[in-house]
VOPAGU-2260 file (C-alpha; in pm, 1 decimal, decimal comma):
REM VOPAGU-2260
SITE   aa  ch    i         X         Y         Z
SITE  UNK   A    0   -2337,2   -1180,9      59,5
SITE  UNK   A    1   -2650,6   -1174,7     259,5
SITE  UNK   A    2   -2824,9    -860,8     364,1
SITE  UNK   A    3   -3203,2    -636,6     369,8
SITE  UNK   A    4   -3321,0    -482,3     141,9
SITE  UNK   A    5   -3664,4    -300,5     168,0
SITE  UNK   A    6   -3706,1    -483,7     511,1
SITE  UNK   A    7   -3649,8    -815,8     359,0
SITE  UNK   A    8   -3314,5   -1053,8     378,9
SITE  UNK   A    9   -3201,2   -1086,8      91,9
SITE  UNK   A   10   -2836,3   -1283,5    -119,2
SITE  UNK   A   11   -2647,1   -1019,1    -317,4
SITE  UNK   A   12   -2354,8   -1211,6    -499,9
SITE  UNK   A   13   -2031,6    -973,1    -458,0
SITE  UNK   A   14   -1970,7    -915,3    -817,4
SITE  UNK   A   15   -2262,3    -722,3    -775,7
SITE  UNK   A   16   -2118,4    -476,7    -524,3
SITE  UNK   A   17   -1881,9    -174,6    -623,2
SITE  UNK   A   18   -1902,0     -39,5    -242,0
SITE  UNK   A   19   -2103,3    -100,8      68,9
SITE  UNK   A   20   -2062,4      65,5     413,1
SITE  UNK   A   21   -2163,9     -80,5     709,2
SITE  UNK   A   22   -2434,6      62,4     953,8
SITE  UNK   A   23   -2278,7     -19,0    1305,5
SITE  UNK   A   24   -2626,7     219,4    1475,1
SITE  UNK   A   25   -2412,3     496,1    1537,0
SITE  UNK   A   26   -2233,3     810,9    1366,9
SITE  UNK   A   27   -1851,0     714,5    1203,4
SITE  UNK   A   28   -1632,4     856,4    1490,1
SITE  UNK   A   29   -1273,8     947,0    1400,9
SITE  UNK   A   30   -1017,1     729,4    1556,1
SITE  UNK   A   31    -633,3     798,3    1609,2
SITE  UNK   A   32    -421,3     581,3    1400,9
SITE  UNK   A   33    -232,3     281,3    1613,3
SITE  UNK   A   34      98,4     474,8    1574,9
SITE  UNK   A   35     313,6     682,0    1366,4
SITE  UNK   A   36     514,1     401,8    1132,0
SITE  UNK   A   37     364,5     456,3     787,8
SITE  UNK   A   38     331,1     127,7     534,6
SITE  UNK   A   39     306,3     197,3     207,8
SITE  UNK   A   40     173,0    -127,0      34,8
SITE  UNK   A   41     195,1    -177,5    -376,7
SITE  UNK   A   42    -180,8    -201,3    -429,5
SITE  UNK   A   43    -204,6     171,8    -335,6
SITE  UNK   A   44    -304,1      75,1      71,0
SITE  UNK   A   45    -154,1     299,5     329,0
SITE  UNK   A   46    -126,6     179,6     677,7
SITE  UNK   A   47     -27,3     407,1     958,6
SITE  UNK   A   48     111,3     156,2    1262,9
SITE  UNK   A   49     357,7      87,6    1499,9
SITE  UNK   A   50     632,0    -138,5    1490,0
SITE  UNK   A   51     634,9    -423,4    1828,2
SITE  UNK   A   52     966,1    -517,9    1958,7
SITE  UNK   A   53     876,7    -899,7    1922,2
SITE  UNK   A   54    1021,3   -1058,1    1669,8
SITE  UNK   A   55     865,5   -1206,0    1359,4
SITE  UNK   A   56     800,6   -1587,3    1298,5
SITE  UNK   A   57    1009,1   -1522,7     990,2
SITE  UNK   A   58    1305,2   -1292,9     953,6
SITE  UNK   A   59    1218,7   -1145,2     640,2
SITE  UNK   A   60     855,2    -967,2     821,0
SITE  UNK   A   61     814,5    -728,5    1073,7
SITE  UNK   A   62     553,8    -730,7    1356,2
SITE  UNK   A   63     312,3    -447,7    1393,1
SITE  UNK   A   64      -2,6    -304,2    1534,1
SITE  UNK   A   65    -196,9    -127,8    1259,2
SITE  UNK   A   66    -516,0    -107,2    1464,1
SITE  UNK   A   67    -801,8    -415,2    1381,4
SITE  UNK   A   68    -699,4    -554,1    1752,4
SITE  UNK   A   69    -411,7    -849,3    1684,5
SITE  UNK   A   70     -92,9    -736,0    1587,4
SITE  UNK   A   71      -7,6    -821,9    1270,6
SITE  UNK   A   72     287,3   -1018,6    1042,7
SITE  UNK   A   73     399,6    -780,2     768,4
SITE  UNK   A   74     625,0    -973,3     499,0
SITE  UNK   A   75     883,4    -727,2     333,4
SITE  UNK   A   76     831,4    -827,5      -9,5
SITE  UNK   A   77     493,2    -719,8      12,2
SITE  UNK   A   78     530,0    -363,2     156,3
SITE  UNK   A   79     661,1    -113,3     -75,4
SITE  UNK   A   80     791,0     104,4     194,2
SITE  UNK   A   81     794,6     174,6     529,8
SITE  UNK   A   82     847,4     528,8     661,8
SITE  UNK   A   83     995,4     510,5    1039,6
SITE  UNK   A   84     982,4     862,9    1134,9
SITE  UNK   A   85     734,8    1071,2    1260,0
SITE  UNK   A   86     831,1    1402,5    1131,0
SITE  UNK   A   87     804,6    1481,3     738,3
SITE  UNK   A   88    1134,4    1609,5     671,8
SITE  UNK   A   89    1076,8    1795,6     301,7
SITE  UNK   A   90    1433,8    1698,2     174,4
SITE  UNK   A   91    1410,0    1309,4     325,4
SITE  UNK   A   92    1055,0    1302,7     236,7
SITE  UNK   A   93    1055,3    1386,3    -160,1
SITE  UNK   A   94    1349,5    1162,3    -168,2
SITE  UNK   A   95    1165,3     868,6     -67,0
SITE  UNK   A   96     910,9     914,2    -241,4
SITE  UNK   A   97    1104,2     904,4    -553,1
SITE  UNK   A   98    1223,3     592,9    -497,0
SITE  UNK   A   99     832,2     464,7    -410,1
SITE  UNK   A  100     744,9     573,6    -740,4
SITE  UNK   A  101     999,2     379,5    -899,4
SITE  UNK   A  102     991,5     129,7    -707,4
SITE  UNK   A  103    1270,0    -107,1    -859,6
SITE  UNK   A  104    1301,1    -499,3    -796,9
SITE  UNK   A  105    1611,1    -627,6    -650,3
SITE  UNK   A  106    1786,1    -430,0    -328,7
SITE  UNK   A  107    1614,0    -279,0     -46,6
SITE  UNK   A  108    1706,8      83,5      16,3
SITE  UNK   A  109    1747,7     260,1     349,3
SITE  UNK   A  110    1707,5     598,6     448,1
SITE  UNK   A  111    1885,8     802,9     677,1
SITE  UNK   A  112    1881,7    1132,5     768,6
SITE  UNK   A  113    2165,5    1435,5     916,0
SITE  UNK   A  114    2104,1    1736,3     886,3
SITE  UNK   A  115    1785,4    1751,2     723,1
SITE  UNK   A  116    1944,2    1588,0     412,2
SITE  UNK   A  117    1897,8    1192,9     281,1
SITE  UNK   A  118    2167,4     978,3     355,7
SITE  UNK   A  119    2067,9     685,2     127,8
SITE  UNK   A  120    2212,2     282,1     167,1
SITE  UNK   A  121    2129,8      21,9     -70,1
SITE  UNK   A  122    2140,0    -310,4      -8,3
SITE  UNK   A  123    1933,7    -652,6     170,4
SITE  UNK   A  124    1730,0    -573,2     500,6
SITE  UNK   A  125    1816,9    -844,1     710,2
SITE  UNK   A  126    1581,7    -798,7    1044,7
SITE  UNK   A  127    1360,6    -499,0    1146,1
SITE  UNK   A  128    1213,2    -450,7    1476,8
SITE  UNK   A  129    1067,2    -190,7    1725,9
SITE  UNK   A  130    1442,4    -182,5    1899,2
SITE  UNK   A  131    1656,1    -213,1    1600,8
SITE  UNK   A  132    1741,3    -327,3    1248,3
SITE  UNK   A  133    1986,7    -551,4    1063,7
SITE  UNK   A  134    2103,1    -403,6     673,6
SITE  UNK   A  135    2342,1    -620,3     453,8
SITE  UNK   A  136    2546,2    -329,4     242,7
SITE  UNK   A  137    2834,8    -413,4      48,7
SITE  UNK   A  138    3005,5    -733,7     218,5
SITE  UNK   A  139    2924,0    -649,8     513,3
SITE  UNK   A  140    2622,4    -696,4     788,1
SITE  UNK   A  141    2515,8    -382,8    1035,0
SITE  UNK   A  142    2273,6    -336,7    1328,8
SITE  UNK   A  143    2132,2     -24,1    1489,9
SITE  UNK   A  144    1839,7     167,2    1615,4
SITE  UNK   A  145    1620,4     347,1    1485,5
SITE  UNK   A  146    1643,6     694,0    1586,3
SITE  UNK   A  147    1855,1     773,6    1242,9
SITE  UNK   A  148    1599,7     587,7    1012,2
SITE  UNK   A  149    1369,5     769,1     836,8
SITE  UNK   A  150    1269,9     525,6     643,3
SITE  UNK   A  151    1277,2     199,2     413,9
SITE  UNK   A  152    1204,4     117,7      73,3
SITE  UNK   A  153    1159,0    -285,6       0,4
SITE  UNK   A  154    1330,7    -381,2    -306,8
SITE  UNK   A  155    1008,0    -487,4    -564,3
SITE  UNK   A  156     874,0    -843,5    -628,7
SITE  UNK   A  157    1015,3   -1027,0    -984,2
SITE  UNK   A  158     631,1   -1059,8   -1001,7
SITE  UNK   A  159     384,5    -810,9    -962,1
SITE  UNK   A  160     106,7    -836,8    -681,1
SITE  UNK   A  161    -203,0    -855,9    -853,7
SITE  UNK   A  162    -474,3    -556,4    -799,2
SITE  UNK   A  163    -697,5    -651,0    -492,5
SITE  UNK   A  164   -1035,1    -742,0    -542,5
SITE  UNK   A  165   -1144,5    -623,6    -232,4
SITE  UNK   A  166   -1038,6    -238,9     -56,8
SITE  UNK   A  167   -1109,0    -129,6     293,7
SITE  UNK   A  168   -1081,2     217,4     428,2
SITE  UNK   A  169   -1081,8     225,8     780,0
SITE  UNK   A  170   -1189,2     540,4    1036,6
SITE  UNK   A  171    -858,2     595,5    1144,9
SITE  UNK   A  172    -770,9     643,5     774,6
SITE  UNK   A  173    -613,4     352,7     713,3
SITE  UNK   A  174    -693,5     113,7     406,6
SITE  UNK   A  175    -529,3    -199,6     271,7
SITE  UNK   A  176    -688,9    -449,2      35,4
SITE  UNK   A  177    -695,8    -816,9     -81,3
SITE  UNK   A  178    -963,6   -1142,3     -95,1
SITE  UNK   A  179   -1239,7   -1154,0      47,4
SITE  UNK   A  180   -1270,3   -1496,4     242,1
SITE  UNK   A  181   -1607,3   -1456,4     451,8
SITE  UNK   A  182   -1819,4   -1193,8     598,7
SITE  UNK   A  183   -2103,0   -1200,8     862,1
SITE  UNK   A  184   -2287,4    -943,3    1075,7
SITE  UNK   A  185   -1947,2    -840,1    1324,1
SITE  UNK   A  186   -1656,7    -903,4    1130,0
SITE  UNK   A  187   -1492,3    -999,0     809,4
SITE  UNK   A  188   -1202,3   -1194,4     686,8
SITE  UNK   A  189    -956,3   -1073,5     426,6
SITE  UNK   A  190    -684,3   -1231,9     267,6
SITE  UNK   A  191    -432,3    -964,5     244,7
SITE  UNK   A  192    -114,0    -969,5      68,1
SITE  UNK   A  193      99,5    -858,3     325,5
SITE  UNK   A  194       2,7   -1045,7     628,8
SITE  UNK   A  195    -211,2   -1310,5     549,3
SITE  UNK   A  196    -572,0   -1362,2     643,7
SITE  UNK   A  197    -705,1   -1106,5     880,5
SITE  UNK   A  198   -1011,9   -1092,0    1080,5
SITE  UNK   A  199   -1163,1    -698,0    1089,7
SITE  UNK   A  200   -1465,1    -627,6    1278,0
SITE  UNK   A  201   -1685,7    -373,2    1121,3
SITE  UNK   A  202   -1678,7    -144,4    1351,8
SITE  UNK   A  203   -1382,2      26,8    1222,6
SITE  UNK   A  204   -1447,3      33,4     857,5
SITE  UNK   A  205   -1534,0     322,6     697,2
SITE  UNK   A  206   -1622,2     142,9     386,8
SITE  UNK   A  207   -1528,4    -141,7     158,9
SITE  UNK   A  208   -1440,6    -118,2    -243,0
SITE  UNK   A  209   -1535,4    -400,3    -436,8
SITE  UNK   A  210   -1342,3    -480,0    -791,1
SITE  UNK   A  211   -1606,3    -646,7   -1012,6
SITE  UNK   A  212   -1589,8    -838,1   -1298,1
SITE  UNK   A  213   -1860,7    -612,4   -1461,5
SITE  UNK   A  214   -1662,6    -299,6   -1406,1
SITE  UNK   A  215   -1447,3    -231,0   -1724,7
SITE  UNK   A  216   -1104,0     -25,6   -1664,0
SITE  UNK   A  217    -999,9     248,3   -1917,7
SITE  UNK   A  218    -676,3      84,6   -1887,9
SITE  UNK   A  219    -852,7    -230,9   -2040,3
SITE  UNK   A  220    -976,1     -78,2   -2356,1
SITE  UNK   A  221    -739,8     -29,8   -2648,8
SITE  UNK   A  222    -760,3     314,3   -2812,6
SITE  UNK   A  223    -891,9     334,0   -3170,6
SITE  UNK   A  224    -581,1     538,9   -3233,2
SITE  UNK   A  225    -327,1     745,6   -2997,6
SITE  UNK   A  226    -204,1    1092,8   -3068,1
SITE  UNK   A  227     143,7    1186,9   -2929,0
SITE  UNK   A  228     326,9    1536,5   -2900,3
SITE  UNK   A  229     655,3    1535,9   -2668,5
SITE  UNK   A  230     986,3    1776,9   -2632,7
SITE  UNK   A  231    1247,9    1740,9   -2918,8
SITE  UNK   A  232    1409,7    1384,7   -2919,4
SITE  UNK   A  233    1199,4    1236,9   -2618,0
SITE  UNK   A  234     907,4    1017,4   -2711,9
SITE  UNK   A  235     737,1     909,2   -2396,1
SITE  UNK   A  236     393,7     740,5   -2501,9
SITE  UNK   A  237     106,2     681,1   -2273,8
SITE  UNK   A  238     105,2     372,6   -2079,7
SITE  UNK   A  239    -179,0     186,9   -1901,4
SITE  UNK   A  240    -127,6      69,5   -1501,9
SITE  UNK   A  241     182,4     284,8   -1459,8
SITE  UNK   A  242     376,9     604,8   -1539,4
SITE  UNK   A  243     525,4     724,2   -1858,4
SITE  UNK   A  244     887,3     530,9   -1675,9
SITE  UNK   A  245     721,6     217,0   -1624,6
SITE  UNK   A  246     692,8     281,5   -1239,5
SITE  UNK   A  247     353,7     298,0   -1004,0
SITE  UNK   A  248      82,7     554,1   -1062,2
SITE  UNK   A  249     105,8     817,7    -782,0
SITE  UNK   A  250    -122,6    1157,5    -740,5
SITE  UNK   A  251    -138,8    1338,0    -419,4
SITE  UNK   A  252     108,2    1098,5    -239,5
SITE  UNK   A  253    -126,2     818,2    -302,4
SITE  UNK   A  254     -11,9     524,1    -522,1
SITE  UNK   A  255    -315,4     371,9    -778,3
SITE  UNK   A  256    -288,3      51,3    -926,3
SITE  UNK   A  257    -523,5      93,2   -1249,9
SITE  UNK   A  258    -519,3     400,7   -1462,2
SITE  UNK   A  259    -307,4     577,1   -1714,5
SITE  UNK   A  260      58,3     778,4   -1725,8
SITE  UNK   A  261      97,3    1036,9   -1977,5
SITE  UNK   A  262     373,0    1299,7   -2048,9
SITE  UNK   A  263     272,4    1674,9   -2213,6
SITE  UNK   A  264      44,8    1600,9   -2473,1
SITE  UNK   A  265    -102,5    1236,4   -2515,6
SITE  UNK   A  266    -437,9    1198,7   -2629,8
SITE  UNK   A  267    -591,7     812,5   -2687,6
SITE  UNK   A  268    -899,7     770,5   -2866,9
C-alpha cells in the first residue's frame, strides 16, 4: 500500500494497517442509504439496499443496489438474512432475530407477518426479486409479492465463511467486508463474499478495518484454567467465536465474528 507520510511517499505493507481512513479534501457528509431492504451478512456486515426487479444471472442471488454505483449480485448462501420491510414490527422483529442468531444450516426460513404477529415458513427459496418471490414448502412450489414479507432468513453454509480480512464502513452506514484485491488513489477493489469483486470509490468510505496477522484474538489464546458457575443441572461453558448455543455472537443487533459467549458466571484465565 503506497501512501505519505511526513510529506514523503512512502510503501506500507497491509499487515501493517489495523485502520486507515481516507482524506477525500472535504468533511464526511452523511448520505441516505440506497433503500430500505436490510442484508444481514455472516461476517457481522450490514447492508441497507434495495432489491431491482431484474433478475439475477443465477437463480439462487438476488440483484440489488446497496449504494457504491453498480448494482450488485447477492448469492443467498452468503447472506444470513434479508429483512424486506421497512417498518420494525417488535413481535416480527425479535422473532427474526432469533433465528439470525441461530442461524442453522439447511432450510431457508420466511417471514410473514398479520396482525403484528410472525407467521413463519420453512423451507428452499427458489427466486427473489423486487416484484416477487418463489418458496419451495412442503411438496409444493409458491409465488407472491412482497407486501406480506417481512423478511428472510438463508438457511447457513455446511462450511463456515471465513472472517474477512478486510472491513469497510461506509457514510451511509453501511459496511461489508472481504479481500482486498487492489487499491489506488479513487477507488478500491474488494473481493466480497457475497457478490464477488467490487469496485468502491473512496469517496463513500468512512473507513476501512484491516485484520492483521500481528493482531492476536482473545479467542486465540487458551486460558491457563476456566472457572464455571451455572443454574442447577445446566452447564453452559464459555465458548470462543460464538454463543454459549453454538450460534453467532450478537450485541446491540450487530453480529461479531471473533470474541467470546458466556452464560452467568464464566471466568477464563
Amino acid at each position: 500500500m503506497k501512501g505519505r507520510r511526513d510529506g514523503e511517499h512512502v510503501e506500507i505493507p497491509v499487515e501493517d494497517v489495523l485502520k486507515m481512513t481516507p482524506n477525500t479534501g472535504e468533511g464526511v457528509v452523511a448520505k441516505s442509504p440506497a433503500g430500505h431492504h436490510a442484508f444481514f451478512l455472516p461476517d457481522g456486515g450490514f447492508v441497507m439496499g434495495e432489491l431491482l426487479p431484474g433478475a439475477a444471472s443465477k437463480k439462487t442471488a438476488v440483484l440489488a443496489q446497496i449504494g457504491i454505483g453498480q448494482p450488485v449480485e447477492m448469492r443467498f448462501s452468503a447472506l444470513m438474512g434479508l429483512r424486506i420491510s421497512a417498518i420494525e414490527v417488535p413481535d416480527v422483529e425479535k422473532s427474526l432475530q432469533e433465528r439470525l442468531a441461530e442461524h442453522q444450516s439447511g432450510r431457508d426460513t420466511m417471514i410473514l407477518v398479520k396482525d403484528g404477529k410472525p407467521i413463519i415458513l420453512q423451507g428452499s427459496l427458489e427466486k427473489l426479486s423486487a416484484t416477487g418471490w418463489e418458496f419451495t414448502f412442503g411438496d409444493k412450489t409458491r409465488s407472491g409479492d412482497l407486501s406480506k414479507v417481512y423478511a428472510f432468513v438463508f438457511g447457513a453454509p455446511a462450511t463456515p465463511f471465513p472472517p474477512s480480512e478486510t472491513m469497510l464502513h461506509f457514510i451511509d452506514g453501511n459496511r461489508f467486508g472481504g479481500s482486498l484485491i487492489r487499491a489506488d488513489r479513487d477507488a478500491l477493489t474488494i473481493e466480497t463474499q457475497f457478490g464477488g469483486a467490487l469496485e468502491v470509490p473512496w469517496n463513500i468510505v468512512r473507513k476501512a478495518e484491516f485484520q492483521s496477522a500481528r493482531v492476536v484474538y482473545l479467542s486465540d489464546l487458551k486460558p491457563a484454567q476456566s472457572e464455571q458457575r451455572s443454574l442447577p443441572g445446566a452447564m453452559w461453558p464459555a465458548r470462543m467465536d460464538s454463543n454459549v448455543t453454538g450460534g453467532p455472537l450478537r450485541l446491540g443487533g450487530r453480529a461479531f465474528v471473533r470474541g467470546g459467549g458466556a452464560w452467568l458466571f464464566v471466568a477464563d484465565l
